[in-house]
gemmi code that builds the backbone of each chain (N, CA, C; Angstrom):
import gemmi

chains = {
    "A": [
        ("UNK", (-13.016, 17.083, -8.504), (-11.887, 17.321, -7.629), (-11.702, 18.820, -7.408)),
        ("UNK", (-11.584, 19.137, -6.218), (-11.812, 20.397, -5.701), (-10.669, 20.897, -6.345)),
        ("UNK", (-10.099, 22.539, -6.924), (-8.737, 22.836, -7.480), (-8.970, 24.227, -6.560)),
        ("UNK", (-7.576, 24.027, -6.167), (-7.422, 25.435, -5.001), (-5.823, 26.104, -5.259)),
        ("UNK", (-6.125, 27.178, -5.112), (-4.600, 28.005, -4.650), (-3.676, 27.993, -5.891)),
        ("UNK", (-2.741, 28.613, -5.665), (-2.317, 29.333, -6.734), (-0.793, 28.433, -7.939)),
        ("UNK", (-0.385, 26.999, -6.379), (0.377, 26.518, -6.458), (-0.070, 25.155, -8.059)),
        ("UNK", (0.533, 24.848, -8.697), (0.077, 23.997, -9.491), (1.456, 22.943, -9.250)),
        ("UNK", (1.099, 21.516, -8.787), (2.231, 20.709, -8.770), (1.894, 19.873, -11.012)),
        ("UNK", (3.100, 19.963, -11.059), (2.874, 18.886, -12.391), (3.035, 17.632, -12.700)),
        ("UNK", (2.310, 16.952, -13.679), (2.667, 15.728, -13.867), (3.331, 14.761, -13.260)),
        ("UNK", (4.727, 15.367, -14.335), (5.843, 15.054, -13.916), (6.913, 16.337, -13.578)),
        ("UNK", (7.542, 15.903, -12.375), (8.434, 16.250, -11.222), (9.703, 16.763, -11.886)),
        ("UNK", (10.333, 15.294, -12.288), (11.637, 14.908, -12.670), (11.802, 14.139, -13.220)),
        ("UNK", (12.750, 14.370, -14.082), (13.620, 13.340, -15.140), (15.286, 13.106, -15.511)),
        ("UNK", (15.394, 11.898, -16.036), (16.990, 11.918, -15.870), (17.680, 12.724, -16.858)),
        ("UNK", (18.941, 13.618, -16.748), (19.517, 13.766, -17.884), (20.889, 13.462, -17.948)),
        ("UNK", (21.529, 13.396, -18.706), (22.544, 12.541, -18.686), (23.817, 12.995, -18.787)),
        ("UNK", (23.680, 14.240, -17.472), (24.838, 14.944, -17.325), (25.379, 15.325, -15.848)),
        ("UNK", (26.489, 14.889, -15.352), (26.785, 14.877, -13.997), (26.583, 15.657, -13.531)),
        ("UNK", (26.673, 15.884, -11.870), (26.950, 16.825, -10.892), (28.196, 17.668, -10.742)),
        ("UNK", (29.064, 18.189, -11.241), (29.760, 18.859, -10.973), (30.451, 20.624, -10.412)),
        ("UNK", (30.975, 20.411, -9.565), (31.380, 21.674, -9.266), (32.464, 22.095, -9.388)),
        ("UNK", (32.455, 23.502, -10.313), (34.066, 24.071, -10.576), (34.996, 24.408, -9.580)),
        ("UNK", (36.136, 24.627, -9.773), (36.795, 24.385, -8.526), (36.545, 25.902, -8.009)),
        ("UNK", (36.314, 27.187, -8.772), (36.220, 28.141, -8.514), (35.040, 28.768, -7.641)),
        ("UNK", (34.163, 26.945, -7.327), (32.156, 27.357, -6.488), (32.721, 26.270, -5.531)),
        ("UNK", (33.916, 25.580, -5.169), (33.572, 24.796, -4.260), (33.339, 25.015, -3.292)),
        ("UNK", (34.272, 26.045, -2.598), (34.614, 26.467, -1.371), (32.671, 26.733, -0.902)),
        ("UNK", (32.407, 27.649, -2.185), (31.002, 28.258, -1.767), (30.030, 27.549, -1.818)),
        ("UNK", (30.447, 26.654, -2.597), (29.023, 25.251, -2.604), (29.026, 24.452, -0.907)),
        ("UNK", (29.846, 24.228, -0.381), (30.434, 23.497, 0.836), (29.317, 24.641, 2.134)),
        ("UNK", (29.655, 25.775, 1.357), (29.418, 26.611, 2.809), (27.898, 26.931, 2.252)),
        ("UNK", (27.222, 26.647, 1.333), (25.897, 26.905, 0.922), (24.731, 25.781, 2.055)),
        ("UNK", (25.551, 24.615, 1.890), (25.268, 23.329, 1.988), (25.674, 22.738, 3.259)),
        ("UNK", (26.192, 23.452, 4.103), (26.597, 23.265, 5.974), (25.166, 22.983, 6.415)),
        ("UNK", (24.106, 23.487, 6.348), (22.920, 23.247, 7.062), (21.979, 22.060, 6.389)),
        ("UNK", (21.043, 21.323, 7.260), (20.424, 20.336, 5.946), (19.371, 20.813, 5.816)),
        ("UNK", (19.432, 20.972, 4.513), (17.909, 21.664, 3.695), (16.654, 20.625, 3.888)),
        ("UNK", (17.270, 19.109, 4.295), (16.220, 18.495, 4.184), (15.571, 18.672, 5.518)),
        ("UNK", (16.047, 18.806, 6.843), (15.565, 19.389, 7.692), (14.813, 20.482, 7.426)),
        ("UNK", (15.004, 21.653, 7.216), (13.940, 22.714, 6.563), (12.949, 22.310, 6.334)),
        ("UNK", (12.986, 21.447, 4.633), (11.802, 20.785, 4.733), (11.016, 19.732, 5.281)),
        ("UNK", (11.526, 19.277, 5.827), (10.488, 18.557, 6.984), (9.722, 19.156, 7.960)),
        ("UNK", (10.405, 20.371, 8.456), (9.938, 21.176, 9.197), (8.972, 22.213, 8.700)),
        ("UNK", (8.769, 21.960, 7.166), (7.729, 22.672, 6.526), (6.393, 22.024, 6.281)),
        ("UNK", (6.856, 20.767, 5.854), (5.871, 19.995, 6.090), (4.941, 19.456, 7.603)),
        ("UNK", (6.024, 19.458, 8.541), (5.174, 19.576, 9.576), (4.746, 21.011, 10.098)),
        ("UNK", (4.646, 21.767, 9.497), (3.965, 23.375, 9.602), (2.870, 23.085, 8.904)),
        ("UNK", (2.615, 22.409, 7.981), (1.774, 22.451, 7.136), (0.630, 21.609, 6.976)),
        ("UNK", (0.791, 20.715, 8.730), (0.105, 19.970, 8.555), (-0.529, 19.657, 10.032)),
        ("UNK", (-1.835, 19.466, 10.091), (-2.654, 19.884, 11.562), (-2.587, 18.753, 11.808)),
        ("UNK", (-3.022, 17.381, 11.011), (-3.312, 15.997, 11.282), (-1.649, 15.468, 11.207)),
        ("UNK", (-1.396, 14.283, 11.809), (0.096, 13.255, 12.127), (-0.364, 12.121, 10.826)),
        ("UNK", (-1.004, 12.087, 9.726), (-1.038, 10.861, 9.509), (0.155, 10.172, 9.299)),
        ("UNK", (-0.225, 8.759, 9.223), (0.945, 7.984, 9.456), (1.079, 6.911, 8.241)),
        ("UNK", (1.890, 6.879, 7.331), (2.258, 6.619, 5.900), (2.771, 5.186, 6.208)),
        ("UNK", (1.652, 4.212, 5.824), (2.749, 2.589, 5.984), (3.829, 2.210, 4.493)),
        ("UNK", (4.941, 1.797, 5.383), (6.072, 1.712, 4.414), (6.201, -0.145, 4.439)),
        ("UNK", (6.349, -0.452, 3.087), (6.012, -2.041, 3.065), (8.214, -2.467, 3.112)),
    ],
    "B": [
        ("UNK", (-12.345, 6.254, -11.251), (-11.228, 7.089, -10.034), (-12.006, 7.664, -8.946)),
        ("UNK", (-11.146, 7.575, -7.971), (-11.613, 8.316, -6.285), (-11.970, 9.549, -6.423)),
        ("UNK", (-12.821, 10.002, -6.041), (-12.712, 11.811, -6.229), (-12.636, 12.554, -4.199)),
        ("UNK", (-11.566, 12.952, -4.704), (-11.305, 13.747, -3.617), (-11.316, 15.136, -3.104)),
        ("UNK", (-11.318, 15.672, -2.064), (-11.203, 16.871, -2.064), (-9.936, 17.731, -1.050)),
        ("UNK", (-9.445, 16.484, -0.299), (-8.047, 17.259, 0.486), (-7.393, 15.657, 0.536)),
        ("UNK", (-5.890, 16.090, 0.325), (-4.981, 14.844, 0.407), (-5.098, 14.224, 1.341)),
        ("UNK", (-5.398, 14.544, 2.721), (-5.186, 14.278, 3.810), (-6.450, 13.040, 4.174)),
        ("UNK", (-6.943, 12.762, 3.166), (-8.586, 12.348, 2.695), (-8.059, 10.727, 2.593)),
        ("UNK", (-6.886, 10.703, 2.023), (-6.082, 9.629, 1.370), (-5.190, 8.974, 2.401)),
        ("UNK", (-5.583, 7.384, 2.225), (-4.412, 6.400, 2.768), (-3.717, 5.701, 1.635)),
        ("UNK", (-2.062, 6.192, 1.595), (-1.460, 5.829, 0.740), (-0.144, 5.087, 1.150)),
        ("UNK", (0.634, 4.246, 0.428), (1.214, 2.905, 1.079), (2.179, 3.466, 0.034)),
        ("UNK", (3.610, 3.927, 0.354), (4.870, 3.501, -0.331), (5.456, 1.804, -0.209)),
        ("UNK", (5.111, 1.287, -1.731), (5.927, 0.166, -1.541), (6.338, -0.362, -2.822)),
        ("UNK", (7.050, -1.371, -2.882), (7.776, -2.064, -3.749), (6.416, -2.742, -5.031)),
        ("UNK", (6.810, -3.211, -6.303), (6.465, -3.266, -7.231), (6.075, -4.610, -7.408)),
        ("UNK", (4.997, -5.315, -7.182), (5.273, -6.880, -7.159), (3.910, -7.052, -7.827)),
        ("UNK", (4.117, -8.900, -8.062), (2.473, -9.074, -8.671), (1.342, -8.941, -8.570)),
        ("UNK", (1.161, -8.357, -7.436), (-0.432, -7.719, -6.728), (-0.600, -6.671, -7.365)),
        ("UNK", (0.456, -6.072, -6.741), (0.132, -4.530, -7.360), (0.681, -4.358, -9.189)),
        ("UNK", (0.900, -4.911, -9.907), (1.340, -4.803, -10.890), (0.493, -4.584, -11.966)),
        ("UNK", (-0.847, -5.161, -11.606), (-1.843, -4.404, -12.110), (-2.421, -2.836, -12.178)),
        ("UNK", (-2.195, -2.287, -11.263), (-2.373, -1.140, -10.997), (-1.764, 0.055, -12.374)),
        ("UNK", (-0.767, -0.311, -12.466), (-0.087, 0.459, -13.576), (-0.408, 0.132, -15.072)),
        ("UNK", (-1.238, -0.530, -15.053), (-2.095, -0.572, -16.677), (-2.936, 1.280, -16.431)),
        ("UNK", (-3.818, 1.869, -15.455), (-4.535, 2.457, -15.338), (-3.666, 4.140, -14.848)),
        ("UNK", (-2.398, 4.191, -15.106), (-2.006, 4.903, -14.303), (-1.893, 6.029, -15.864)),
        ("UNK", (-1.796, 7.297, -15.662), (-1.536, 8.321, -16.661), (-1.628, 9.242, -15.707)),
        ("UNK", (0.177, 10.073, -15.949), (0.241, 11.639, -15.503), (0.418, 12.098, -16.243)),
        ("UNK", (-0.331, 11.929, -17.958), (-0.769, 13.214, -18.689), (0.493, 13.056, -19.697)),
        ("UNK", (1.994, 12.732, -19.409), (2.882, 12.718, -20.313), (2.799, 11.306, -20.568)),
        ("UNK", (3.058, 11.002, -22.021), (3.476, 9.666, -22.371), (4.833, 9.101, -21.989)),
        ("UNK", (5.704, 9.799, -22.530), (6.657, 9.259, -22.240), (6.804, 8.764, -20.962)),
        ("UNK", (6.532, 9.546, -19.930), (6.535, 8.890, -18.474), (5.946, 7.782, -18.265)),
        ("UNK", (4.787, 8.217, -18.595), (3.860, 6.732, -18.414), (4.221, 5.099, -19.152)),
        ("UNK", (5.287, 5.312, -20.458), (5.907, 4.319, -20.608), (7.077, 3.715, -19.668)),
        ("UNK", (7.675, 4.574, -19.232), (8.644, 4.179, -18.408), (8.152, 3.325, -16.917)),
        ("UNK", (7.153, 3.775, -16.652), (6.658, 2.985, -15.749), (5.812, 1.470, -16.384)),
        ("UNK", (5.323, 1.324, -17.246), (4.568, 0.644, -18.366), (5.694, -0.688, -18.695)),
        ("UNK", (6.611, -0.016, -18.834), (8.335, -0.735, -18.644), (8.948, -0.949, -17.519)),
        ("UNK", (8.066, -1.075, -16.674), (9.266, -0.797, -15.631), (10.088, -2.228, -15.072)),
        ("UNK", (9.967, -3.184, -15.456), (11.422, -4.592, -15.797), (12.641, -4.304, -16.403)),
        ("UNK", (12.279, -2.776, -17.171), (13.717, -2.182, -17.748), (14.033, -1.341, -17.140)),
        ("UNK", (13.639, -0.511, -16.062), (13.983, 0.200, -15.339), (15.657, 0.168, -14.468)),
        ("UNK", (16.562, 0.526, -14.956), (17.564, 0.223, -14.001), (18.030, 1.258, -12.901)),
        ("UNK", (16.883, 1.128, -11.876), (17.055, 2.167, -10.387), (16.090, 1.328, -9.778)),
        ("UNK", (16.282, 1.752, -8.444), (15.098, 1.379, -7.552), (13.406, 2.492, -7.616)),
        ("UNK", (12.757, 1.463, -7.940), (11.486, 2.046, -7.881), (10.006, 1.783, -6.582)),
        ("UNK", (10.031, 3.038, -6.093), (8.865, 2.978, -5.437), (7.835, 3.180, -5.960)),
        ("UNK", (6.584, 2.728, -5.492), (4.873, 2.651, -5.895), (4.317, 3.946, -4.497)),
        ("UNK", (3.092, 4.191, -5.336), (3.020, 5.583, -4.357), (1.401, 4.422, -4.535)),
        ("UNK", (0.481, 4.011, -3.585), (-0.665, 3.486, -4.213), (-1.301, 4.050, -2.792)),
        ("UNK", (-2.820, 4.000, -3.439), (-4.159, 4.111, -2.892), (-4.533, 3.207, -2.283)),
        ("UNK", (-4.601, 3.140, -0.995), (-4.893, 1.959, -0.466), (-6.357, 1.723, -0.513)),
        ("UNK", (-7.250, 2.731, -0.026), (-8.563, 2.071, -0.110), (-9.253, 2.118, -2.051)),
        ("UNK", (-8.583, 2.757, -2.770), (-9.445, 2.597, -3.988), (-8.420, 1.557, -5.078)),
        ("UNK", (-7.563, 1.485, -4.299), (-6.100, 0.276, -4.782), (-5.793, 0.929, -6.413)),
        ("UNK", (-5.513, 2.335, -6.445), (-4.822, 3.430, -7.192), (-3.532, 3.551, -7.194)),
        ("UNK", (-2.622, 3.148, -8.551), (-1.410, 3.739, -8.408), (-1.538, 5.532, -8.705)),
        ("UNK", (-1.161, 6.090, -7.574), (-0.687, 7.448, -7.233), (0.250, 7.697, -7.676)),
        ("UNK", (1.142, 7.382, -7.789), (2.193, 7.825, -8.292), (3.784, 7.190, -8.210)),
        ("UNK", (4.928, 7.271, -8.842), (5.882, 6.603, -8.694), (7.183, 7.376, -8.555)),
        ("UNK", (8.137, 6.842, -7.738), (9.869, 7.485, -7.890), (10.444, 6.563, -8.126)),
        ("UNK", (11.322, 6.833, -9.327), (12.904, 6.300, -9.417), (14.215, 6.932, -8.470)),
        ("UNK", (14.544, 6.158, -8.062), (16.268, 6.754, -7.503), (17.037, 5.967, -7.820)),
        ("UNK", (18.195, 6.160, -7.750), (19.602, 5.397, -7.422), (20.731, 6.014, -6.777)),
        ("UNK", (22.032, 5.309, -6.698), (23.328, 6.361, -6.010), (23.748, 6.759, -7.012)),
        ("UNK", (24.781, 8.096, -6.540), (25.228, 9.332, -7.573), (26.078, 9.714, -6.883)),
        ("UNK", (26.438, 10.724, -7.246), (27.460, 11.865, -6.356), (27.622, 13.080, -7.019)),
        ("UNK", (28.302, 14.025, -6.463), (28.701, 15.594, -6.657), (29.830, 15.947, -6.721)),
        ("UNK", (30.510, 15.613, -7.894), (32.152, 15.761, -8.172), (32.340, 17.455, -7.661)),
        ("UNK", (33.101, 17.479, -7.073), (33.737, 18.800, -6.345), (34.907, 18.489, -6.980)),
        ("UNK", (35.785, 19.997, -7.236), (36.495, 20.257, -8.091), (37.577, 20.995, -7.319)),
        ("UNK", (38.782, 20.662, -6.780), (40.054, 21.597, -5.914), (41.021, 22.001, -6.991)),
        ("UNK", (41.780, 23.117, -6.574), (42.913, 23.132, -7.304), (43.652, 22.273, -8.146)),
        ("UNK", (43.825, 21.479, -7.520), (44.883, 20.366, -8.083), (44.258, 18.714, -7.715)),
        ("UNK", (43.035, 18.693, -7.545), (42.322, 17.390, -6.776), (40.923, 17.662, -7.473)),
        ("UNK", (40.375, 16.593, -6.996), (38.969, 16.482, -6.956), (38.195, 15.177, -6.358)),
        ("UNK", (37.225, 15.759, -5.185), (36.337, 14.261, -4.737), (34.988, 14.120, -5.425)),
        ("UNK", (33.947, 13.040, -4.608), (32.934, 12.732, -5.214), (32.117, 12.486, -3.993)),
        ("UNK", (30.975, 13.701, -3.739), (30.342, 13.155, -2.383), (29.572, 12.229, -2.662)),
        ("UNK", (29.013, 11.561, -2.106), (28.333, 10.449, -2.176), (26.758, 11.515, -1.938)),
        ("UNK", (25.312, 10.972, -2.702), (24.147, 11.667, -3.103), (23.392, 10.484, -3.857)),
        ("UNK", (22.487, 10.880, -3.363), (21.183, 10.054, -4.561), (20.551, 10.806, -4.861)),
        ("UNK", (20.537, 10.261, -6.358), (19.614, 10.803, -7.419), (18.623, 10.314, -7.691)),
        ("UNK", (17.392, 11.320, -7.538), (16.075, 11.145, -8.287), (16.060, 10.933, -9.606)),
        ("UNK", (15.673, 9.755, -10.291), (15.246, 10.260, -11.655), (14.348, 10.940, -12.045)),
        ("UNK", (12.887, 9.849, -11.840), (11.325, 10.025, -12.260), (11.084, 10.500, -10.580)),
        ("UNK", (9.847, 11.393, -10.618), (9.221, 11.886, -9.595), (8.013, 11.828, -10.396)),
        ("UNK", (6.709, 10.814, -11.014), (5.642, 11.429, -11.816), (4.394, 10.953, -10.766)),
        ("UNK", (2.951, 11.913, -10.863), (2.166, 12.009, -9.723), (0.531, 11.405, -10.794)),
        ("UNK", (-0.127, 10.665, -10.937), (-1.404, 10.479, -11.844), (-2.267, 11.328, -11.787)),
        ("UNK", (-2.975, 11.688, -12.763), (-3.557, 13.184, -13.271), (-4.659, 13.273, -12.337)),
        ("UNK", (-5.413, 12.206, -11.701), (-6.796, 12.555, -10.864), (-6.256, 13.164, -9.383)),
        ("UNK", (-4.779, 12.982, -9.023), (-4.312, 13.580, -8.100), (-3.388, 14.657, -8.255)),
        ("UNK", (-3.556, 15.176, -9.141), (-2.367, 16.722, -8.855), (-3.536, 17.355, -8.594)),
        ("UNK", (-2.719, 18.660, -8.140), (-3.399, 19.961, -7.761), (-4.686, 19.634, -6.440)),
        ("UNK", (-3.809, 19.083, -5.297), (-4.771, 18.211, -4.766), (-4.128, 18.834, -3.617)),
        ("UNK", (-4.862, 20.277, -3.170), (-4.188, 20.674, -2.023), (-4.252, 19.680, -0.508)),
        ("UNK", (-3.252, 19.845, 0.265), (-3.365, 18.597, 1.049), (-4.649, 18.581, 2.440)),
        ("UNK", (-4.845, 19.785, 2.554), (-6.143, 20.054, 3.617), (-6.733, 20.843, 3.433)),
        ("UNK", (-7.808, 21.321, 4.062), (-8.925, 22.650, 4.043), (-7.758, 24.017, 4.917)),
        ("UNK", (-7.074, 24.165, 3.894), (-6.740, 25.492, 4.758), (-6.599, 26.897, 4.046)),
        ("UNK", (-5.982, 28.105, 4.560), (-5.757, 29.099, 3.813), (-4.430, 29.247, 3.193)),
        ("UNK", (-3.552, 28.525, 3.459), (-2.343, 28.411, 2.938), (-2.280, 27.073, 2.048)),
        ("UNK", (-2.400, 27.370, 0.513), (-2.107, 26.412, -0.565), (-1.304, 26.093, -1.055)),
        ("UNK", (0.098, 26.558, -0.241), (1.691, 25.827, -0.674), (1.509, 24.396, 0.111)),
        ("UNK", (0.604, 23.978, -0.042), (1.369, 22.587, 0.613), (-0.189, 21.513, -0.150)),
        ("UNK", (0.601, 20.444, -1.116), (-0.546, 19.772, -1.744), (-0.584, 18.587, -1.085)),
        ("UNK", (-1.033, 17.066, -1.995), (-0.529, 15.811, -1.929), (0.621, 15.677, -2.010)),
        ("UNK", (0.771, 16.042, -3.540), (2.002, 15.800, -3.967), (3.422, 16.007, -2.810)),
        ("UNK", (3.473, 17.451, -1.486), (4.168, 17.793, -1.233), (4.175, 16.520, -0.279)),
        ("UNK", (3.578, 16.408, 0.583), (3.283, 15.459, 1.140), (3.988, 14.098, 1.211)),
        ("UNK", (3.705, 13.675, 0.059), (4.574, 12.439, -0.905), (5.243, 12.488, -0.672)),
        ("UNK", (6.472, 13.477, -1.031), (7.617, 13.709, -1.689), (8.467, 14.121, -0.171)),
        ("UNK", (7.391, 14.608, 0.640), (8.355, 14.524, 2.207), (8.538, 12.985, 2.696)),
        ("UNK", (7.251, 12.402, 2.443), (7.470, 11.248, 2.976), (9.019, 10.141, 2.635)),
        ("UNK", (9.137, 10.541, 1.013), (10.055, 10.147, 0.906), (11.526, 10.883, 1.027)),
        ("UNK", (11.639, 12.043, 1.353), (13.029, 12.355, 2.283), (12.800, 11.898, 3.212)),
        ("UNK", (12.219, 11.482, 4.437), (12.120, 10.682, 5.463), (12.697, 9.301, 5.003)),
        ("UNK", (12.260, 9.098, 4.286), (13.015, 7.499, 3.852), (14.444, 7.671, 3.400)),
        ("UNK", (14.688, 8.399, 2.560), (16.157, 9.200, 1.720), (17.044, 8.931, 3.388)),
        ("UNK", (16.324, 9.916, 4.188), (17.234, 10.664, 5.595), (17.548, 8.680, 6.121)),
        ("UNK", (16.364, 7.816, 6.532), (16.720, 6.400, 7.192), (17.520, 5.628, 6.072)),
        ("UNK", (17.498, 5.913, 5.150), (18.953, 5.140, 4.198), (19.962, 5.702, 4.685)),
        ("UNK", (20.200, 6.540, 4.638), (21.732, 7.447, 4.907), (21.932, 7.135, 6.063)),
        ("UNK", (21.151, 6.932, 7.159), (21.562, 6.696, 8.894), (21.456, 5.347, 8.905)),
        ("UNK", (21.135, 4.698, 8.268), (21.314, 3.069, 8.452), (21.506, 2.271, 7.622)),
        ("UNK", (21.726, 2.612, 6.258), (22.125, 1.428, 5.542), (23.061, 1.954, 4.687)),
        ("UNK", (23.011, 3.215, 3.841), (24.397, 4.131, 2.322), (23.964, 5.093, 2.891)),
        ("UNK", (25.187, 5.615, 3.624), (25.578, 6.637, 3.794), (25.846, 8.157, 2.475)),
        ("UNK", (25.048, 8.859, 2.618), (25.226, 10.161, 1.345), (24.850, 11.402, 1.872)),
        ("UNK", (25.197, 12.340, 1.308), (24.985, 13.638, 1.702), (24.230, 14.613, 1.057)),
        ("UNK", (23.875, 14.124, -0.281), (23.398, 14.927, -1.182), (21.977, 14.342, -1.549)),
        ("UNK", (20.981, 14.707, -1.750), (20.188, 14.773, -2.711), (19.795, 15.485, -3.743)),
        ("UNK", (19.788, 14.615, -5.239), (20.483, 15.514, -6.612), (19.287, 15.213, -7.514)),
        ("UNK", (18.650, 16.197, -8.432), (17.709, 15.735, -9.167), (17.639, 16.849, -10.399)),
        ("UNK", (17.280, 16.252, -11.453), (16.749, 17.365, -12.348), (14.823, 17.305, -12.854)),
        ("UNK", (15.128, 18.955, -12.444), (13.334, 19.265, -12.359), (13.081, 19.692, -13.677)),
        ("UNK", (12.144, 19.442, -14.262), (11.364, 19.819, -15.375), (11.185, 21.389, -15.109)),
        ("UNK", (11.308, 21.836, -16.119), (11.627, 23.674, -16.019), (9.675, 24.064, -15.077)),
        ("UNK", (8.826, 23.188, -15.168), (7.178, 24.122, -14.675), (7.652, 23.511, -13.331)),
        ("UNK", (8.557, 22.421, -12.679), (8.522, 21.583, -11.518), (9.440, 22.496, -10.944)),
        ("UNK", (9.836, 23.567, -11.178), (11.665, 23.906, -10.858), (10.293, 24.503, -9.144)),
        ("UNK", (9.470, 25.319, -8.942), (8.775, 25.611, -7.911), (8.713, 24.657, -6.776)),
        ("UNK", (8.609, 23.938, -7.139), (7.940, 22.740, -6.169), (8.842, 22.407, -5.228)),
        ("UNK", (10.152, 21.972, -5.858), (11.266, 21.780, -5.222), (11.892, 23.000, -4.314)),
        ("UNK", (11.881, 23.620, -5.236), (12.676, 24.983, -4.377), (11.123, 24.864, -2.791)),
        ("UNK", (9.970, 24.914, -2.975), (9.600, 25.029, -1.824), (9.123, 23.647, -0.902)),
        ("UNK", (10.125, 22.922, -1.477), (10.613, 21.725, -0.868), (12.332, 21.948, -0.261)),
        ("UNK", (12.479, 22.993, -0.633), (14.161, 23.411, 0.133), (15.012, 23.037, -0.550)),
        ("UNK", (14.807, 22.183, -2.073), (16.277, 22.178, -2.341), (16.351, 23.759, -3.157)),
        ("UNK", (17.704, 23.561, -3.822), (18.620, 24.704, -4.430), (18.969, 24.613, -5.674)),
        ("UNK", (18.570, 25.602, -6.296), (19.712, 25.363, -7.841), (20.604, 25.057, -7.931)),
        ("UNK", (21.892, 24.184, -8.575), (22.468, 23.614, -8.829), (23.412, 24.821, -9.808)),
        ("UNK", (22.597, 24.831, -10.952), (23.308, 25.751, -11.881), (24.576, 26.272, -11.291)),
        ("UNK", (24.486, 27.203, -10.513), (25.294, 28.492, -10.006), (26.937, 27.626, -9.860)),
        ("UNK", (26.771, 26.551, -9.579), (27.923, 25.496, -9.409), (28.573, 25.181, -10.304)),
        ("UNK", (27.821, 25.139, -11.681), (28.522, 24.030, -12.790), (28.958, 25.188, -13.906)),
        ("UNK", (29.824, 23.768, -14.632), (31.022, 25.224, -15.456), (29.468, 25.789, -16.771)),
        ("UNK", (29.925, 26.856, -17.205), (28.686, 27.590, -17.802), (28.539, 26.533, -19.277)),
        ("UNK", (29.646, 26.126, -19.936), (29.450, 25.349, -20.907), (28.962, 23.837, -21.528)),
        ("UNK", (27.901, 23.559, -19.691), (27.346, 22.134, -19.571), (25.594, 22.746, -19.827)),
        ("UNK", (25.198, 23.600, -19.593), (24.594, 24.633, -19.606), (23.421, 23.903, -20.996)),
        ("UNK", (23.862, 23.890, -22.109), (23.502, 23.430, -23.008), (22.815, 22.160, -23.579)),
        ("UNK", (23.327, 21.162, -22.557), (23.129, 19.777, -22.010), (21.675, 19.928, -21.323)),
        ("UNK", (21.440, 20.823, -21.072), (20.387, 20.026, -20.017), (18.982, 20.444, -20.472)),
        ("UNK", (18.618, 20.634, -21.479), (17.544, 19.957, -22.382), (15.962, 21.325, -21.101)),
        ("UNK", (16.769, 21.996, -20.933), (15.454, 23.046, -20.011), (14.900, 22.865, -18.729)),
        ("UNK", (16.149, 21.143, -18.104), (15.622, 20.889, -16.907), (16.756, 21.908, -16.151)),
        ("UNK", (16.166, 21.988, -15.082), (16.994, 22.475, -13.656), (17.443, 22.081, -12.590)),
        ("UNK", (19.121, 21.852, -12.960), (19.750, 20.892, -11.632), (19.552, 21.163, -10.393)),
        ("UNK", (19.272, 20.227, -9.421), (18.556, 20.737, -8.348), (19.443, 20.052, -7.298)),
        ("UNK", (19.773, 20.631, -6.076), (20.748, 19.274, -4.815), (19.640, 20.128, -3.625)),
        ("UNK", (19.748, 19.180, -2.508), (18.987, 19.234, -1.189), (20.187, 18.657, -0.152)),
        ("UNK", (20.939, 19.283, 0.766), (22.057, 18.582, 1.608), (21.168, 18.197, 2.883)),
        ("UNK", (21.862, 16.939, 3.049), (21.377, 15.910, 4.318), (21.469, 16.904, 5.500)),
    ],
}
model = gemmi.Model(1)
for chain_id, residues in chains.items():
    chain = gemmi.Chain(chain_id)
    for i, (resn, *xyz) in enumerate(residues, 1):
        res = gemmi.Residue()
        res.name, res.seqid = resn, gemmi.SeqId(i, " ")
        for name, pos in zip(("N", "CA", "C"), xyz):
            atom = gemmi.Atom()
            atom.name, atom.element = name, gemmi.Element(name[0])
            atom.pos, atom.b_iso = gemmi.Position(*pos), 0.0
            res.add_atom(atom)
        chain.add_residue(res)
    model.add_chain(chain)
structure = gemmi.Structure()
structure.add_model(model)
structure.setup_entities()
């Protein structure tokens, strides 16, 4: 298997831990205004930068 | 195993976990055990789990856990709960990492990234048509904290009170907004 570039993805990604999401009341305001745009847009739009071919992923 | 040389090489099928494919996951290892039990288990699994599989060499690739969550926000005198799903497991099988996704000069972009867009595409058609959420929330393994960030989400940390800090075992809270 060919190994290229500098990026190394691992194993594993993610895991659960067993401690909520919370924001102090003193980051909300700034969490709200961090989070106005969707990041997941970004990345989609990175991924289609990143990619010459359309393949097309069947979802069952 | 398949030997490959660009992701893009690969036809791979996100789908549900059933008796066909249930074989597949006797053969699967991304290198950690513990992970690989959890999938090994996965009748105890309590989230929804996707199969990442190989269609022409009929390879489990890899697997995600999710479920719903939220992002307690904190007001003066109040507090809500946005609605978000959480990643648990994100794990990828060892003959496919580091599996840049094409012949190019730019190597930020692998299989793996690939994957993992495919499924915000799915994340984004839940939220517009069936649970509505705004967040996507996950904790990354401290070598994974890269991947994500150049997947666009954000640290989390900077948000939470400093004395949860301790709790989180070296992972890095991570959110991505819809």
């Amino acid at each position: 298997m060919k190994m290229k570039g500098e990026v190394r993805d691992m194993a594993v990604l993610s895991k659960p831990v067993d401690l909520a999401f919370e924001v102090t009341k003193e980051k909300t305001k700034q969490f709200l205004e961090s989070s106005k745009e969707s990041m997941l847009d970004k990345a989609l739009a990175r991924a289609s930068a990143h990619k010459s071919d359309k393949k097309i992923v069947k979802e069952d | 195993m398949p030997f490959y040389s660009y992701g893009n090489e690969i036809k791979y099928t996100i789908t549900d976990l059933s008796s066909v494919n249930r074989k597949l996951i006797e053969d699967f290892s991304c290198g950690n055990d513990e992970i690989d039990k959890v999938i090994k288990n996965s009748n105890s699994i309590e989230c929804t789990l996707k199969l990442i599989v190989d269609e022409e060499n009929e390879c489990l690739i890899g697997f995600i856990t999710y479920q719903a969550s939220g992002i307690r926000l904190y007001y003066s005198n109040d507090a809500i709960t946005k609605p978000a799903l959480q990643i648990n497991y994100f794990a990828i099988d060892s003959h496919y990492q580091h599996l840049p996704y094409e012949d190019s000069d730019d190597s930020r972009f692998n299989l793996s990234d690939d994957i993992f867009c495919e499924f915000l595409k799915m994340f984004r058609n839940i939220s517009d048509k069936y649970l509505y959420f705004e967040y996507i929330i996950l904790y990354s393994v401290p070598n994974a904290k890269n991947f994500y960030i150049r997947n666009c989400f954000e640290e989390f940390n900077t948000y939470m009170s400093p004395d949860k800090y301790r709790y989180l075992d070296g992972c890095v809270p991570m959110y991505m907004s819809l």
